[in-house]
C-alpha positions as CSV (number, residue, x, y, z in Angstrom):
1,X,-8.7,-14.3,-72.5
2,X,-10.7,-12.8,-70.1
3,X,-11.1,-8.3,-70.1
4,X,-12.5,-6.6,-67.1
5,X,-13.2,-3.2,-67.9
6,X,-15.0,-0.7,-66.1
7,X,-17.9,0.7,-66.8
8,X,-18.6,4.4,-68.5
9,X,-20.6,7.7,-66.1
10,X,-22.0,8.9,-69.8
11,X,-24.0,6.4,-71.2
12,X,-26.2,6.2,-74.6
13,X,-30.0,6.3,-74.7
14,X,-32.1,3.4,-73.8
15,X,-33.2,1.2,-76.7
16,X,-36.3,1.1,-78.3
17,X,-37.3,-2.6,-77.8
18,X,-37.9,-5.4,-75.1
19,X,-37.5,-4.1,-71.8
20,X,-34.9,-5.5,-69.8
21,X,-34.6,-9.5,-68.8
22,X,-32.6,-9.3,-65.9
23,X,-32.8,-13.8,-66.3
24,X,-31.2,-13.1,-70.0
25,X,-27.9,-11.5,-68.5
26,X,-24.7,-13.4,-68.3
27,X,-23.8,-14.5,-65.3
28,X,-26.9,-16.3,-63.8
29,X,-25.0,-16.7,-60.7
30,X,-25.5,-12.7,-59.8
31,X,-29.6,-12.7,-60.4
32,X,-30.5,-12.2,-57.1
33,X,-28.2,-9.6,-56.1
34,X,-28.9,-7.6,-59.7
35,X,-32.3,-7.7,-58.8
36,X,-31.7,-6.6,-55.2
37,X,-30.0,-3.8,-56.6
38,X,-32.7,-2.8,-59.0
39,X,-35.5,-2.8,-56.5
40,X,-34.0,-0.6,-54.2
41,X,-32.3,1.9,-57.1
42,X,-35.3,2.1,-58.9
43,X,-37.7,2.5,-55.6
44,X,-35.4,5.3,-54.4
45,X,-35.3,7.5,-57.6
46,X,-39.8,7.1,-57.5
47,X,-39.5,8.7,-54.3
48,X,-37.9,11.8,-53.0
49,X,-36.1,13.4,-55.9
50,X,-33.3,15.1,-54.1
51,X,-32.7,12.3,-51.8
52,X,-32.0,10.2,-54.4
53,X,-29.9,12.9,-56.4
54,X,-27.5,13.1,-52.9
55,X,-27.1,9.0,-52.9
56,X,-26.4,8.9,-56.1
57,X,-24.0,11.9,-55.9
58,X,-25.4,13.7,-59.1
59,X,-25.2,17.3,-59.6
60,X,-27.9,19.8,-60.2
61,X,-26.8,19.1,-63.8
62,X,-27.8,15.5,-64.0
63,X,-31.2,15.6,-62.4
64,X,-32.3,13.8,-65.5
65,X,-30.3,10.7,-64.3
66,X,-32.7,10.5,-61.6
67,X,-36.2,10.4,-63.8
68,X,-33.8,7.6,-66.4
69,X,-33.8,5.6,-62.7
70,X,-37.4,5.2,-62.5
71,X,-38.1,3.5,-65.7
72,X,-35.5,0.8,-65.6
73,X,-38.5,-1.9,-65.4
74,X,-39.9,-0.8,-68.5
75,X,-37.1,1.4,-70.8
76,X,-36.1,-0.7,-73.9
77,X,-32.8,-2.3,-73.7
78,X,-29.9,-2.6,-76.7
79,X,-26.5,-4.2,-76.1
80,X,-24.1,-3.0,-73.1
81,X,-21.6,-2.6,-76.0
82,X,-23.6,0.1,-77.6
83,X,-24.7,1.6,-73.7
84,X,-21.4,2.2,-72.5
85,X,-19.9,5.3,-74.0
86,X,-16.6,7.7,-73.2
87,X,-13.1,8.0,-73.8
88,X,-12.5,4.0,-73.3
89,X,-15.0,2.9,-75.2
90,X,-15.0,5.5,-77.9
91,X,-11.1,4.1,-78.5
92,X,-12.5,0.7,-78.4
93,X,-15.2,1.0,-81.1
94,X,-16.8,-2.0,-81.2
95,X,-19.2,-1.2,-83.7
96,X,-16.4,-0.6,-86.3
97,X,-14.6,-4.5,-85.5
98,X,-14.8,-6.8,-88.4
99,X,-16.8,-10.0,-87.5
100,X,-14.4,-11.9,-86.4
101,X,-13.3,-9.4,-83.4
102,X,-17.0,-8.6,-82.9
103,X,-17.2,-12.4,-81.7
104,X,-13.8,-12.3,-79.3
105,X,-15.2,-9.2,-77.9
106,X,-18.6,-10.9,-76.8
107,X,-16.6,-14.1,-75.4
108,X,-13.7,-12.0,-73.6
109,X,-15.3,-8.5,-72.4
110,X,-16.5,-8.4,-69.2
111,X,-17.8,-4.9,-68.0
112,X,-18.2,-4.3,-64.6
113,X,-21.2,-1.9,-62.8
114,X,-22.7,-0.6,-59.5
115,X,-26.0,-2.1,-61.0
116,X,-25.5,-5.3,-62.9
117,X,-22.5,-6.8,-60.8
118,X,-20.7,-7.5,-64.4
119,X,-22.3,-8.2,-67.8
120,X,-20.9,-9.1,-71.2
121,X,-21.3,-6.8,-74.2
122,X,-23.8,-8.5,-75.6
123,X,-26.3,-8.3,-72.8
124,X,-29.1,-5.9,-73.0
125,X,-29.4,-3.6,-70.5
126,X,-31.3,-0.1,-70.4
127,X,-28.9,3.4,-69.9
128,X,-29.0,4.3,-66.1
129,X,-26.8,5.7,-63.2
130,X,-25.4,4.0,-60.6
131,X,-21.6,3.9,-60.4
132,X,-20.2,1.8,-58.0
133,X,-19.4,4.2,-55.3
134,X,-22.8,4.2,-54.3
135,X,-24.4,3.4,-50.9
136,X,-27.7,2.8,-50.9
137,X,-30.0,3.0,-47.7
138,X,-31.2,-0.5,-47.6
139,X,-28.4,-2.5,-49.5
140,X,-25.5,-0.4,-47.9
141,X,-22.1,0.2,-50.5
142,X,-22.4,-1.4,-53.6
143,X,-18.6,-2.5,-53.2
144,X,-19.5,-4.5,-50.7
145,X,-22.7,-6.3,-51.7
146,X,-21.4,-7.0,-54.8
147,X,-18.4,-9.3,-53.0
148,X,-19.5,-12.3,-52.1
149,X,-21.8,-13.0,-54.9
150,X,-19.3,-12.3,-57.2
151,X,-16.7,-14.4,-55.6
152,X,-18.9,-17.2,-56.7
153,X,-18.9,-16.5,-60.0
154,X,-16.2,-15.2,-60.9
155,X,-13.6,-17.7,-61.0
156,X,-15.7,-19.8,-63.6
157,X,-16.0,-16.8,-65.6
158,X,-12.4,-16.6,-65.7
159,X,-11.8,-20.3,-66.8
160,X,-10.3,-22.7,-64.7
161,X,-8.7,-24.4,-67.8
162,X,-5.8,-21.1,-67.6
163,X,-6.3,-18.3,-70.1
164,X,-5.2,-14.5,-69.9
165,X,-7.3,-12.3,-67.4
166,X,-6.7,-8.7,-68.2
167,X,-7.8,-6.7,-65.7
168,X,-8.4,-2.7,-66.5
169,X,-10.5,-1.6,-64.3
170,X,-10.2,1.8,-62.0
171,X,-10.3,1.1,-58.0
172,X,-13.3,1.3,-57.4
173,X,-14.9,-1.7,-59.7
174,X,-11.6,-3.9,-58.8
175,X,-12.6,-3.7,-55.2
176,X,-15.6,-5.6,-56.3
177,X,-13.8,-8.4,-57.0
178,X,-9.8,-9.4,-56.5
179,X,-8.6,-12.4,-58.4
180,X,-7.2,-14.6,-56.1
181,X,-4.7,-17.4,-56.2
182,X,-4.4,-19.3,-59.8
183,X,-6.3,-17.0,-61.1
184,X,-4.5,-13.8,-59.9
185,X,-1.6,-16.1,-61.3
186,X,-2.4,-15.1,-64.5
187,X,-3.9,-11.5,-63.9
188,X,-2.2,-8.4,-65.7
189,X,-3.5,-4.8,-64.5
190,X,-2.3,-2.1,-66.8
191,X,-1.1,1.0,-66.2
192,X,-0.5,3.8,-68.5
193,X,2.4,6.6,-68.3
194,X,3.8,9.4,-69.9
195,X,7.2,8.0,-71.0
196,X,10.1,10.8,-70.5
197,X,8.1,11.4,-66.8
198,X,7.0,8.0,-65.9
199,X,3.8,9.8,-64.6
200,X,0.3,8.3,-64.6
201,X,-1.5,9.9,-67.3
202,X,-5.2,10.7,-66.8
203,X,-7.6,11.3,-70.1
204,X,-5.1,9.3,-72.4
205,X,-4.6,6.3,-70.0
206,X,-8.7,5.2,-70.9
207,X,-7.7,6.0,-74.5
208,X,-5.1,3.9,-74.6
209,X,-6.7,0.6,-72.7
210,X,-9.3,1.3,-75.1
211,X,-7.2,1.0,-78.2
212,X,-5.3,-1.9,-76.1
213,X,-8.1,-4.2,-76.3
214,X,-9.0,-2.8,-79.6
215,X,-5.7,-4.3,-80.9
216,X,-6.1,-7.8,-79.1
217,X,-9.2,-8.2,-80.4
218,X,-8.8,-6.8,-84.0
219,X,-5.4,-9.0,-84.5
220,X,-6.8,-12.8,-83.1
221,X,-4.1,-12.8,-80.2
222,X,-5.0,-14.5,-77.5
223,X,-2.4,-14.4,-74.7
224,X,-2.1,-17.3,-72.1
225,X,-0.7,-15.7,-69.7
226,X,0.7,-11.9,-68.5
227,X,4.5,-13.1,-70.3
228,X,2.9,-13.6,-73.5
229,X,0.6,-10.5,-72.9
230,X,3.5,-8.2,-73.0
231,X,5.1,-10.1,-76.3
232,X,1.9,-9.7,-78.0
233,X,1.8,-6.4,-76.8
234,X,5.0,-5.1,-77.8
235,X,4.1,-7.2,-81.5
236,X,1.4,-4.7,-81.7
237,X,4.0,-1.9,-81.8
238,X,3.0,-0.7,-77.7
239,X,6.4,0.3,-75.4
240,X,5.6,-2.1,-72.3
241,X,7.4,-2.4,-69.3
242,X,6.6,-5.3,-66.8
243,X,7.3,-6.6,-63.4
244,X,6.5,-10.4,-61.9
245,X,5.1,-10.1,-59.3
246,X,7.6,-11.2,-56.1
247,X,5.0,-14.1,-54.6
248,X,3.2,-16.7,-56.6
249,X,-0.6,-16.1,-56.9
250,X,-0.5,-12.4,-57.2
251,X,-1.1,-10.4,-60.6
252,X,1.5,-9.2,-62.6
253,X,2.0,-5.5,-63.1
254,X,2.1,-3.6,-66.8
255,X,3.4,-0.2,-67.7
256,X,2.1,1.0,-71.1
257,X,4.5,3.8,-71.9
258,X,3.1,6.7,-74.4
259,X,4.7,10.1,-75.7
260,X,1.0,11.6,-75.7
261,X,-0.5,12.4,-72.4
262,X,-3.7,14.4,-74.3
């Protein structure tokens, strides 16, 4: 099983050790474009201050963000698990997993960003700010240099012996990469709505994708496919409604229903 999840805005303090290893990341494949990436983000927040508040789209508020930018060479790193914050993650709570669920978590999360392409939650990585929306003068959109590099790499990451890919993340990552063919075969997206509506709920749709993968991990099930995602999923005691998609190689499309919408 495979998770893509998307990345949190908020994000813990740097570590207090080793400075980052951008070599040590999962993924070797996506290096060079990481470190293309880097360059330029860390280059633009040493220079003009408000220019690189307006790329970045940060408020007046997060002017900090900016200075957090600069020392990306030389902050200490700590696991990605422990750097990403927020609703999802909060409902997630890795740190509280037994061991067991601690290791699924490192095999099957995958955590996509504007900076690091993906990384596992193992990886270390310093806090920063860079969502994927961003465009940066020399690189262009991050959307769009992270394509072709992941493309590459991706389908590996995914397995090409079958297995589960459980994709949860918001637009703007998944336009990053799209599963394609087998591999979309076995895709499920989630979505989460307010049962007696059938609206999309906002704050409580992270919460619950959180506590989703929360429950795969903590119970050992390993789906092999979207079908026996939703059994296991209803096992768990979640109301799931789900639609096959209506041509072969495309993902399959889940509806989380929840009575909470908080």
């Amino acid at each position: 099983m495979l998770v893509l999840l998307p990345p949190s805005e908020g994000k813990a303090a740097s570590g207090r050790g080793a400075p980052l290893k951008t070599g040590s990341l999962s993924l070797p494949g996506l290096t060079a474009a990481r470190e293309a990436v880097l360059g330029e983000l860390v280059e633009l927040c040493a220079g003009d201050e408000e220019k690189a508040r307006e790329v970045l789209g940060l408020s007046e508020g997060l002017r900090g963000e900016v200075a957090k930018n600069v020392e990306l060479l030389t902050a200490g790193a700590r696991p990605a698990g422990e750097i990403y914050t927020g609703v999802l993650y909060d409902a997630l709570d890795l740190a509280s997993l037994d061991a067991a669920a601690k290791r699924r978590a490192a095999r099957s999360l995958l955590v996509f960003s504007g900076l690091w392409g993906a990384v596992r939650v193992t990886d270390r990585i310093p806090s920063y700010r860079c969502s994927m929306g961003v465009k940066l003068p020399g690189l262009g959109a991050l959307g769009a240099h992270w394509r072709a590099p992941m493309a590459e790499v991706l389908p590996a990451a995914a397995g090409a012996g079958g297995g589960l890919v459980l994709d949860l993340r918001s637009a703007a990552y998944a336009a990053a990469w799209k599963p394609k063919g087998e591999v979309a075969s076995r895709t499920a997206t989630v979505r989460v709505l307010h049962a007696p509506t059938r609206k999309v709920v906002s704050h409580f749709n992270k919460a619950t994708k959180g506590r989703i993968v929360r429950s795969l991990l903590a119970s050992g099930t390993a789906p092999e496919g979207p079908a026996e995602l939703v059994e296991a999923l209803r096992a768990l005691g979640y109301e799931v409604e789900a639609a096959a998609p209506a041509r072969a190689g495309r993902p399959w499309a889940l509806d989380v229903l929840v009575d909470e919408v908080h």
